[in-house]
C-alpha positions in Angstrom: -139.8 -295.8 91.0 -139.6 -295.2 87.1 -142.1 -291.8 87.9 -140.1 -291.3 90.8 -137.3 -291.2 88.4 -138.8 -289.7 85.8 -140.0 -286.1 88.1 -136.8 -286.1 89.6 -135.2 -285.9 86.1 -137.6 -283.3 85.2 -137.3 -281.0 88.1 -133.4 -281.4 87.1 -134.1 -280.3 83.3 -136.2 -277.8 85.0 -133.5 -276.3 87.3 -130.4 -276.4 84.9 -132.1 -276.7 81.6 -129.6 -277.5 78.3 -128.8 -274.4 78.3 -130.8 -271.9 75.9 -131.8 -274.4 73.6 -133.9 -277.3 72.9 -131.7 -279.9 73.4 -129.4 -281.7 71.4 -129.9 -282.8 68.0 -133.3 -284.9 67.0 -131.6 -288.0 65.4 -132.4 -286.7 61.5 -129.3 -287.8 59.4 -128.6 -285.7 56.1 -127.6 -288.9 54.4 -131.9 -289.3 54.2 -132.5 -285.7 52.3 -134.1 -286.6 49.0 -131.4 -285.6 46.3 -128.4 -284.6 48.1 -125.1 -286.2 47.2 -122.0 -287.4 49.3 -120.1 -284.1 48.4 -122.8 -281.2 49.8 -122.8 -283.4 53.0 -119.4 -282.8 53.1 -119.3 -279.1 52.0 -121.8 -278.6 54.7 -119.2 -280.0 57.1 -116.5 -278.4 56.1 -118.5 -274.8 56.3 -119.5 -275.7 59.9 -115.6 -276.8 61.2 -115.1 -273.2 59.8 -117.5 -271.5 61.5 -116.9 -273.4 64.4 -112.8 -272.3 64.7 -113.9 -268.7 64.6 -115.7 -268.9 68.2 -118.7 -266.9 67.9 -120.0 -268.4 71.2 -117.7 -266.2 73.3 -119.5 -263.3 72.2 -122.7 -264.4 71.0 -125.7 -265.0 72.6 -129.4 -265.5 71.7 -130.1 -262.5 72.4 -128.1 -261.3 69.3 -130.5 -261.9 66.7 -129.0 -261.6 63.0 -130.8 -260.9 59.6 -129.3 -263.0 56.9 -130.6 -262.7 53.0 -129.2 -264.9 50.4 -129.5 -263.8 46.8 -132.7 -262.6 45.8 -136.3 -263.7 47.3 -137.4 -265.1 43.5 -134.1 -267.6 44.0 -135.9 -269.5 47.0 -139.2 -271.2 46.7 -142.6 -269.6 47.4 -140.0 -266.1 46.3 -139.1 -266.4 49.9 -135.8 -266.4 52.0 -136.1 -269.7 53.8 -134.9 -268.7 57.1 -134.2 -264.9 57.3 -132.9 -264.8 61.2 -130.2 -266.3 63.3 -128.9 -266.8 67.2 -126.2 -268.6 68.5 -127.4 -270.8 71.4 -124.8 -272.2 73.9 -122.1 -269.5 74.7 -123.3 -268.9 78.1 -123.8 -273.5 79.0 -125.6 -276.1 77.0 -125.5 -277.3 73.5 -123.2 -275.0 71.3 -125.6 -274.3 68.0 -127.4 -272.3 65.1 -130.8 -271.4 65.2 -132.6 -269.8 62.2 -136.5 -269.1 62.4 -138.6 -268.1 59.7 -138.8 -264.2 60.5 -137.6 -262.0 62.9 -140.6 -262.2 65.4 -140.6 -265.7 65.4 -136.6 -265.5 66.9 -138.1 -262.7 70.0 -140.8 -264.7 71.1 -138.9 -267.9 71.5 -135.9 -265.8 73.2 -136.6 -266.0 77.0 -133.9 -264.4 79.2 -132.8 -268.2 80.3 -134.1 -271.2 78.0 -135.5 -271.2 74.7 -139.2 -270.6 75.0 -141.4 -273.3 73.0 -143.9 -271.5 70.8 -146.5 -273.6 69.8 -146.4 -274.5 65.7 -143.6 -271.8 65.3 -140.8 -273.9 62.9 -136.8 -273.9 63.0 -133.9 -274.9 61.8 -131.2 -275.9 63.8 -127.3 -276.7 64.1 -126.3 -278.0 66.9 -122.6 -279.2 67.8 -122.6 -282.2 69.0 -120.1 -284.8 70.0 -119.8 -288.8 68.2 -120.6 -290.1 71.2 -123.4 -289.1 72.2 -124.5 -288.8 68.7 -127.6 -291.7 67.0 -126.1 -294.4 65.4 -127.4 -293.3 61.5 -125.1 -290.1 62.2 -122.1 -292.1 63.4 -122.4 -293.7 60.5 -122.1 -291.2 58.2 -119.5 -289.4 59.7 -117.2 -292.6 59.4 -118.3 -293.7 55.8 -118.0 -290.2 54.2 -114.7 -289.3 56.4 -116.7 -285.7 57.4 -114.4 -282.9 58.7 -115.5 -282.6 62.8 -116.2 -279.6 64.1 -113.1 -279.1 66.9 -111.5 -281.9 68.2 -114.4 -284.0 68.5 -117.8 -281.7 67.6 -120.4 -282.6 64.5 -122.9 -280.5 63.0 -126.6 -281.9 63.3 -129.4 -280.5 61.0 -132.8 -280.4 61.6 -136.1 -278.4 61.1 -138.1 -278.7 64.3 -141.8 -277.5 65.5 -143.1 -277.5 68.5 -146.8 -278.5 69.2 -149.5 -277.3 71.0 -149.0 -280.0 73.6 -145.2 -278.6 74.1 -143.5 -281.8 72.8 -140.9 -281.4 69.6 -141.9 -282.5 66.4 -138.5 -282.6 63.7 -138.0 -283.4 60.4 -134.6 -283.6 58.0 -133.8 -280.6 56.3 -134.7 -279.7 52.8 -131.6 -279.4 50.1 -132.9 -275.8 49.3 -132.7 -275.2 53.4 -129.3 -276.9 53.7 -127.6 -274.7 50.8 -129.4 -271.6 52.8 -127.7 -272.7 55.8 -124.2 -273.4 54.3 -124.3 -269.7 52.7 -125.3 -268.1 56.1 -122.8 -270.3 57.6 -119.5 -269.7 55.5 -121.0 -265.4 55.8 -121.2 -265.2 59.4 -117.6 -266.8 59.9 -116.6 -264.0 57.8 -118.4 -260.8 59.6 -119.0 -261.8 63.4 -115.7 -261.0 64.1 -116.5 -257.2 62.8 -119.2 -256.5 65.2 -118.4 -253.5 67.3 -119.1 -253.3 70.7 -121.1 -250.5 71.6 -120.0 -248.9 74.7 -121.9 -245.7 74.8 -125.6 -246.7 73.7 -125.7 -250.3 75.2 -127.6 -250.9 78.6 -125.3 -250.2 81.2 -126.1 -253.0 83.9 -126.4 -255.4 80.9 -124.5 -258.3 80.9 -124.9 -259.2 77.2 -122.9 -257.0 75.0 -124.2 -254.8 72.9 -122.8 -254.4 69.2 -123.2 -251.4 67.1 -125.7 -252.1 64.3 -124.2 -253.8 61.4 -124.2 -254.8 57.5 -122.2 -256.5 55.7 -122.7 -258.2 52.6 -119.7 -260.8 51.2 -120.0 -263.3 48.2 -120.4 -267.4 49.1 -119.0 -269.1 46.5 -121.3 -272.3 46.1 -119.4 -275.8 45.9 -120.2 -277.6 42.5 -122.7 -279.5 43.9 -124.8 -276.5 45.2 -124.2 -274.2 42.8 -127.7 -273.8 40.2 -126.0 -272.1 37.6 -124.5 -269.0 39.7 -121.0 -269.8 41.2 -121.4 -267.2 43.3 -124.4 -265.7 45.9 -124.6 -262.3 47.7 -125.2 -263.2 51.1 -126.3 -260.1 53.5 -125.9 -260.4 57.6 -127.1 -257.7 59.0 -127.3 -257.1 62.9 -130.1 -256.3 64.2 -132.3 -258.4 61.7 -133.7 -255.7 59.1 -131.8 -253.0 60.3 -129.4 -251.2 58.2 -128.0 -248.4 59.9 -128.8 -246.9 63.1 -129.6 -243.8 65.1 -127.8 -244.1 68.2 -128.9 -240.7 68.7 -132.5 -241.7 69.4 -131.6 -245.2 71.9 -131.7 -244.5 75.3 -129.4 -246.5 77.8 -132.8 -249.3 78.0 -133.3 -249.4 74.4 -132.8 -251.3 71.7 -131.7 -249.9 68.3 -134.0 -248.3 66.2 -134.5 -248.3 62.4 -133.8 -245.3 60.0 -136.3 -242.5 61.0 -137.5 -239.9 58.0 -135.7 -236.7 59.3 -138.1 -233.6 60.3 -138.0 -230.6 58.2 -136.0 -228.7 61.2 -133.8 -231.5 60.8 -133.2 -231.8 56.9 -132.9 -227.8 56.1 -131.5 -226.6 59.3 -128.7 -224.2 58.1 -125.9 -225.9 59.9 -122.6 -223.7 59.7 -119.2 -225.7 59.3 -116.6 -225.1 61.8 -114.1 -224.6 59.5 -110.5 -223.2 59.3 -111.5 -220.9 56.1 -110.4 -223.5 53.4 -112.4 -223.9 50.0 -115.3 -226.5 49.8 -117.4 -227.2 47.2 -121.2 -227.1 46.7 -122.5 -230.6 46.6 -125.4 -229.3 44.4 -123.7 -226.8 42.2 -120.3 -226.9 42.1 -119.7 -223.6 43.2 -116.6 -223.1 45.5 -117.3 -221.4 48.8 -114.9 -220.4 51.9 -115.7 -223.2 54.9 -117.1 -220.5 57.4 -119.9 -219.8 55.0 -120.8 -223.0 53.8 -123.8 -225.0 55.0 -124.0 -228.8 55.5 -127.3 -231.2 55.9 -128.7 -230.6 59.1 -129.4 -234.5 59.7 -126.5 -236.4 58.7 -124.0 -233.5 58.5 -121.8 -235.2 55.6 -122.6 -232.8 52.8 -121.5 -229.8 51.8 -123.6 -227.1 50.2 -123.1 -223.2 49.1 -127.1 -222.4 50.2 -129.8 -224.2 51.5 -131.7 -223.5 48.3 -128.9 -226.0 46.7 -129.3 -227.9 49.8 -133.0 -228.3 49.0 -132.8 -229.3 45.5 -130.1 -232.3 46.0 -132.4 -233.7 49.1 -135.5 -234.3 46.3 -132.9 -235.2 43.8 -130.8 -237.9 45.4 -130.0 -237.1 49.0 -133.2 -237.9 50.8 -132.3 -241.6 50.0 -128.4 -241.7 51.4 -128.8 -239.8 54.0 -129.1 -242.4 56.7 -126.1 -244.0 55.3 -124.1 -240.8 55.7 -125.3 -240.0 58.8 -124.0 -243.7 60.1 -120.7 -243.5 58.3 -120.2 -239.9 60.1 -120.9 -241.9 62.9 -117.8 -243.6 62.6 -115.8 -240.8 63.4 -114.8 -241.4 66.5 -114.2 -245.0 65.8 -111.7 -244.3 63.0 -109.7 -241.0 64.2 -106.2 -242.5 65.8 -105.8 -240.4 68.6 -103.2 -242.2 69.8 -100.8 -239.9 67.9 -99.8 -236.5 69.3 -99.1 -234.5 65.9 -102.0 -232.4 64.0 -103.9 -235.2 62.2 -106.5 -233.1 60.3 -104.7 -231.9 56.9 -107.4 -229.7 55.3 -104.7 -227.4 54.0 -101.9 -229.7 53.3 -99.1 -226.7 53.1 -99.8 -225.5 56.5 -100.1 -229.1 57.9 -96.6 -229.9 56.9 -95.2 -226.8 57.5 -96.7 -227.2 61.1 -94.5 -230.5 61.0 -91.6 -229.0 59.7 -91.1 -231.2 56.7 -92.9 -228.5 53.8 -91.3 -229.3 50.9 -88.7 -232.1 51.7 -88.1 -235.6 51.2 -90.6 -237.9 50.6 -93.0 -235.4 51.9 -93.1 -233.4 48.4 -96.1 -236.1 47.4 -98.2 -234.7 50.2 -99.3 -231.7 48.6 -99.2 -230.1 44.9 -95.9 -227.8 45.2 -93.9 -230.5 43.2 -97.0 -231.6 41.1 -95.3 -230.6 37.9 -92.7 -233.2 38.7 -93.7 -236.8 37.4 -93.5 -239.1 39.9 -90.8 -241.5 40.5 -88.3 -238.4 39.8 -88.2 -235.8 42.8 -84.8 -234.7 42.9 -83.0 -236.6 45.6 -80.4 -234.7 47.8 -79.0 -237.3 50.0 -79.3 -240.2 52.5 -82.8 -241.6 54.9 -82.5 -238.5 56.7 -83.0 -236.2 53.8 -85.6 -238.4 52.7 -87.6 -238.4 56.0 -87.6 -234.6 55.4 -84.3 -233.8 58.3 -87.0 -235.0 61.5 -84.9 -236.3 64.1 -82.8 -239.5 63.8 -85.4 -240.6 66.6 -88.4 -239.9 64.9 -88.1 -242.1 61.7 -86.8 -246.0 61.0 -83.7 -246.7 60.9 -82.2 -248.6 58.3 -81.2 -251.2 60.7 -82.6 -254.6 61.3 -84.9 -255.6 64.0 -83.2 -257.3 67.6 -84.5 -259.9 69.7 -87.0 -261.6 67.3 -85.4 -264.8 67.2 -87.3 -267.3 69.0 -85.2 -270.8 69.6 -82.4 -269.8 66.8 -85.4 -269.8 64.2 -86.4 -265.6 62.9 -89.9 -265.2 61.0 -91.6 -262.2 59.5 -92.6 -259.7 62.4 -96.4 -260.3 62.9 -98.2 -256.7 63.4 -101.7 -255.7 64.4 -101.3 -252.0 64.1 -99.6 -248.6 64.6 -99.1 -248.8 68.4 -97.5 -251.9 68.3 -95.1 -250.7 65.2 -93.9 -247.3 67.2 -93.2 -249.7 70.1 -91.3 -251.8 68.1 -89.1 -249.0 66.1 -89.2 -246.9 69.8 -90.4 -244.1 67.7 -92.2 -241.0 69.5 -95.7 -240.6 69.0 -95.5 -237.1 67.8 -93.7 -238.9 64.5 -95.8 -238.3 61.8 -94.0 -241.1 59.5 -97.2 -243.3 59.8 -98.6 -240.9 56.8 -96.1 -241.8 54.2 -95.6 -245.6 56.3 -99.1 -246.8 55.6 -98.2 -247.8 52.0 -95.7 -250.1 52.7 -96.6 -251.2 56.0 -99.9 -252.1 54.1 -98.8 -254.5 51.7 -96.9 -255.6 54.3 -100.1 -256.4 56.4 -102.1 -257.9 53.7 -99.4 -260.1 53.0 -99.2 -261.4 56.4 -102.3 -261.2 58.1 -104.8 -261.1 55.2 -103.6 -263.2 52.2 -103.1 -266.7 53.7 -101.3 -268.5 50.9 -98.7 -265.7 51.1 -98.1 -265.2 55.4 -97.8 -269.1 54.4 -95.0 -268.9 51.9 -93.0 -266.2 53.8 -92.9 -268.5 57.1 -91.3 -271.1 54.6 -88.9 -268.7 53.8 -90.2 -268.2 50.0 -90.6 -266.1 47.7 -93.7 -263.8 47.4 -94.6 -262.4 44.1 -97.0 -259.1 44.1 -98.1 -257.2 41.5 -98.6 -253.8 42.6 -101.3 -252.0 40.2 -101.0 -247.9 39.5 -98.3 -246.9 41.3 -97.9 -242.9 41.6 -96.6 -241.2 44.6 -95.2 -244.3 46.0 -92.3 -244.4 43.1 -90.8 -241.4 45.5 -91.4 -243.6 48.6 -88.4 -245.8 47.9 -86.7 -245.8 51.1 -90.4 -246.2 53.2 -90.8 -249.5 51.4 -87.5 -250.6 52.5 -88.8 -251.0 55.7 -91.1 -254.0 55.1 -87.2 -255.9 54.4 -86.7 -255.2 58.2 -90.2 -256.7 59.2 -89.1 -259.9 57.3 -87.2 -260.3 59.7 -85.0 -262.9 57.5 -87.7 -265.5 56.4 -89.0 -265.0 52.7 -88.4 -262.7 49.8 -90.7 -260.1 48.1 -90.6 -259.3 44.7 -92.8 -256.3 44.1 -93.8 -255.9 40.2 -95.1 -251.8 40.0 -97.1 -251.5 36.5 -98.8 -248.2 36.2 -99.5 -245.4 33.4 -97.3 -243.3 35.8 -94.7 -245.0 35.9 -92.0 -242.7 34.2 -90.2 -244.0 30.7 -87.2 -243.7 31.6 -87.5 -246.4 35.1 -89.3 -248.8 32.9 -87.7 -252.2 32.8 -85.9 -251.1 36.3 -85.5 -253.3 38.9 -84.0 -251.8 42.4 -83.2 -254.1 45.4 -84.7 -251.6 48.3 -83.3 -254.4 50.9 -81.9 -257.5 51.0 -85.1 -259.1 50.9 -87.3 -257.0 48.6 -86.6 -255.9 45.0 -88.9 -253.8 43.2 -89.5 -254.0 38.9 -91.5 -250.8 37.6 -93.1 -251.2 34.5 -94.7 -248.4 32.3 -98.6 -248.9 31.0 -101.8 -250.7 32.3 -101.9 -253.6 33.8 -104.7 -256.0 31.0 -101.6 -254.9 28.3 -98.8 -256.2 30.3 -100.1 -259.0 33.0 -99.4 -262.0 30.2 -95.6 -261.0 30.1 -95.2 -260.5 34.4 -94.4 -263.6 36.5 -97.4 -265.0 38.0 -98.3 -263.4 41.1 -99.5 -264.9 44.7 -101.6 -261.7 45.0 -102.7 -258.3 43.5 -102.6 -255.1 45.3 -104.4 -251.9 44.6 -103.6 -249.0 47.3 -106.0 -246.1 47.5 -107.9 -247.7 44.1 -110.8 -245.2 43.2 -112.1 -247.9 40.9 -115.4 -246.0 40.2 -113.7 -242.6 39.0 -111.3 -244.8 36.4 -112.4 -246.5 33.1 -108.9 -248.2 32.4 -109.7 -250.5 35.4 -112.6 -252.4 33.8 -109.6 -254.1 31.5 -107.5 -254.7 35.0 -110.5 -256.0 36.5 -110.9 -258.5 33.7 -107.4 -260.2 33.9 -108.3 -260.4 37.8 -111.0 -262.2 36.9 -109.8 -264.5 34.1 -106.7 -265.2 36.3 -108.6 -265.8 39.4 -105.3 -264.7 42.2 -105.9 -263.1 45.1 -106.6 -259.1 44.7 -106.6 -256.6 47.5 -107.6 -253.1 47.1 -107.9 -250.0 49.5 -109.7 -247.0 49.4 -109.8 -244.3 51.4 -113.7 -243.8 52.6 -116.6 -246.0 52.8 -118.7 -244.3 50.3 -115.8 -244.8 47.5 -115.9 -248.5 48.7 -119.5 -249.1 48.4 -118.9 -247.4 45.2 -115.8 -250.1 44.5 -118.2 -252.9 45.2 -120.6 -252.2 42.6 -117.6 -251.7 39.9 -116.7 -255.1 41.2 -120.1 -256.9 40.6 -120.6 -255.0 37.4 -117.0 -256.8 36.5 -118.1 -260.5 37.5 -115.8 -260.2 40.5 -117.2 -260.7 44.3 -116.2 -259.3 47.5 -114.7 -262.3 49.4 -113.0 -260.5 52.3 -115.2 -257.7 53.3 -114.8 -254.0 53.7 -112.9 -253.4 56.9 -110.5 -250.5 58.6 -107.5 -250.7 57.6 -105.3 -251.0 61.0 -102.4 -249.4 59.0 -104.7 -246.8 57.2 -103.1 -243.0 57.4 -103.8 -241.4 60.4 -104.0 -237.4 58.7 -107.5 -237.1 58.1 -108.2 -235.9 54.3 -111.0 -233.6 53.7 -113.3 -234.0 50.2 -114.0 -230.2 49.0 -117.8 -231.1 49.1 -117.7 -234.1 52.1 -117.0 -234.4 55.4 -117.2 -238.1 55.5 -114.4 -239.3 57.4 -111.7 -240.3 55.1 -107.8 -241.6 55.3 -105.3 -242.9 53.0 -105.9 -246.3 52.7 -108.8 -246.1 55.3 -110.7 -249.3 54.3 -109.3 -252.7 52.6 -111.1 -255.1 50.7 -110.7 -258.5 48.7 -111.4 -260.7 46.0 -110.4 -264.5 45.2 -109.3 -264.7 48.7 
């Protein structure tokens, strides 16, 4: 009877399985890792009941493999990342969990299409979400003597490091400390980043049905809990999908195929002498300097991003420095598609500014002066001002700009909140503006702060649904001092819960508005204040966060003093910037200043939809295209 029992129960496993996986957790209990104190126990928890609220099961699969580096190899034993790749096991039945194998070939041979495939003396760590119940009595334990944050309503982490032997049976140990703080800084990364992956629609396998995300990297800052840190508070933590691969070629993955790696370009491919389709604007030589019209200028043949006067320039700048970006420009031009809003039905290229806004009808009025140099010899803050919103808006139609006029029907059960958006669609439906509006160029200021201080800074979306006061300091303010009347919108979006008080401090700010303070709304005032930012932050009201629009921070010494009262004062600092080369750029300024990227370099939803054009670039780029953080 008991064998009778025991094949039926194995044809059963057989049939239905766990899932992919190999079964719930072993029984190992953290509380026996030599070294390790009550409080990493409960870090560890804490950073898995994060993870865990993100859902990256309904996406994931084992079959997504992820690369993970943490630090440098020389800050792991043997000068070796512990466990370099990751899958999540479960999404599709069985137990919900991590697992992170030693290298990448190690995580393909043990994927099978249906059940994890035991690989005799191959070694893993796992995490697997498991519920008190069902959990062993050490780990019950634990959980009730340390008061451990669960994972969900009722879900615990278990950690263990198993092997399986040649025999097939599972052999498990408890985790090192050095393996668990490698786990908690992969964990607290990938709940920041999964939710970036991409789909890829076009070079995915079509009759697939696991999705297929466009390669990715991303690379965030963990900030160790006391009790893990080694005298670093912070590490560099790099999730890259697939493992080891930084950018991709989609030209060169067929419908069956998974993405490749960076492939060196072919001679035709490097000096082909690729003409720009241009409208006969100026560009620049890359190389030289040396301005040339657009129909005669020349870009790299393989990633298409540079702009040259020759290929003889083109030549020298590929030994000098190019041959090692030019995969990464070839992925970020990539991104085209991805980043143009074609939603809109106005011109959205502005490679010529003058025509562009004469083709809109607003050349040289309103608040549309700052959107080309024909008032550049007038400081900013003090275009002359002729009249009321509909001068401002440059005399479009009463329909195709905001009104200064509150927002009805967003008063759910007598009680009104800020106005929750996700992006420009959703804000023309909202106003009932026309898609051929082009306010969204000059709106994407304003409607950025407004977005970072309800959907990105937490503390702040926090204090405005208590109906407080939100203090921002607003860092080197220029064309925006003339934008007045757009900022007045994010009063509106308030919706009549919470206050903003927005402090402008800039070299640009003009004498004479110094010490000003203008109530733009009911709800939001505005103090602009004359000189940079490390002079005057002791004598400003402390702020909930720090914002930065269109930033440059690697073209500007004065911000390495800014930078430094970030820093020292430790509140949350948002910055944009309008391509991803300047914010790669950003980043390193960042590091160099002690500071760490905490919320990682995304699209803005909000970001201007007029495409700009860099005399010597054609990487795509937009006001306010990309928005990053630090001390979040």
């Amino acid at each position: 009877m008991d064998l009778h029992l025991k094949n039926l129960f194995g044809r059963f496993q057989d049939q239905f399985g766990s899932g992919p996986g190999l079964g719930p957790g072993s029984g190992t209990c953290l509380m026996k890792v030599e070294g390790i104190a009550p409080n990493c126990i409960k870090s560890i928890y804490r950073a898995a009941a994060a993870l865990y609220r993100t859902e990256p099961w309904k996406r994931l699969r084992p079959g997504h493999l992820f690369g993970i580096r943490v630090g440098k190899g020389s800050d792991w034993s043997n000068k070796k990342q512990p466990f370099p790749c990751a899958q999540f096991v479960g999404g599709d039945g069985g137990d919900i969990g991590i697992y992170m194998f030693r290298n990448e070939n190690d995580g393909k041979r043990m994927t099978g299409s249906r059940e994890t495939i035991r690989i005799p003396n191959v070694e893993l760590l796992r995490v697997t979400f498991e519920t008190e119940s069902l959990m062993f009595p050490s780990n019950k334990k634990m959980i009730r003597s340390l008061s451990l944050e669960a994972s969900g309503t009722d879900r615990f982490p278990v950690i263990d490091v198993t092997r399986c032997t040649t025999s097939g049976e599972l052999w498990f140990r408890n985790p090192t400390l050095e393996e668990i703080r490698f786990v908690y800084a992969f964990m607290r990364a990938i709940s920041l980043v999964h939710p970036l992956l991409q789909v890829d629609t076009v070079g995915g396998p079509k009759w697939s049905r696991l999705l297929h995300f466009e390669p990715f990297i991303e690379t965030v800052d963990v900030q160790w809990p006391p009790e893990m840190a080694k005298g670093n508070d912070l590490v560099a933590v790099t999730v890259s999908h697939p493992p080891g691969q930084v950018y991709d070629e989609k030209a060169s993955s067929t419908s069956h195929s998974t993405p490749t790696k960076y492939a060196e370009p072919t001679k035709e491919e490097m000096f082909a002498d690729v003409r720009m389709n241009s409208n006969g604007g100026l560009r620049q030589c890359a190389t030289c300097e040396k301005e040339v019209h657009g129909d005669q200028s020349v870009c790299c043949g393989r990633c298409r991003a540079v702009i040259y006067c020759s290929s003889t320039c083109q030549k020298q700048q590929w030994k000098d420095t190019h041959k090692s970006e030019c995969g990464l420009y070839k992925a970020m031009m990539e991104r085209e598609e991805e980043l143009a809003m074609k939603i809109f039905m106005f011109p959205c290229s502005a490679d010529q500014p003058c025509k562009w806004l004469e083709a809109l009808g607003v050349h040289q009025k309103g608040m549309w002066r700052r959107k080309c140099s024909c008032y550049s010899h007038c400081p900013f803050g003090l275009l002359p001002v002729k009249g009321g919103l509909w001068d401002s808006w440059g005399g479009l139609d009463d329909e195709e700009y905001p009104q200064d006029a509150p927002y009805h029907n967003h008063i759910r059960d007598g009680i009104s909140s800020p106005i929750l958006l996700s992006g420009w669609s959703e804000y023309y439906n909202l106003r009932s503006l026309p898609l051929s509006s082009p306010i969204a160029d000059v709106l994407s200021h304003p409607l950025t702060v407004y977005y970072i201080l309800t959907a990105l800074s937490i503390s702040s979306k926090n204090r405005l649904l208590k109906g407080k006061e939100v203090i921002l300091h607003y860092l080197g303010p220029e064309g925006e001092l003339d934008w007045m009347p757009a900022f007045a919108e994010i009063g509106h979006l308030l919706n009549g819960s919470g206050n903003i008080q927005i402090v402008m401090v800039g070299p640009e700010v003009p004498t004479n508005l110094s010490g000003t303070t203008s109530g733009i709304s009911s709800r939001v005032r505005v103090n602009l204040l004359r000189g940079v930012y490390q002079e005057e932050a002791t004598y400003l009201p402390s702020p909930h966060v720090i914002i930065a629009l269109n930033c440059v921070l690697d073209r500007n010494g004065s911000w390495s003093g800014a930078l430094d009262v970030i820093k020292t004062m430790g509140f949350p600092a948002f910055f944009t910037d309008q391509s991803e080369i300047s914010c790669a750029n950003a980043k390193q300024v960042l590091r160099s200043a002690g500071l760490h990227i905490t919320h990682p370099v995304t699209p803005n939803p909000f970001r201007s939809p007029v495409r700009n054009h860099s005399p010597s670039s054609n990487l795509p780029s937009y006001s306010n295209g990309f928005v990053f953080g630090v001390n979040t």
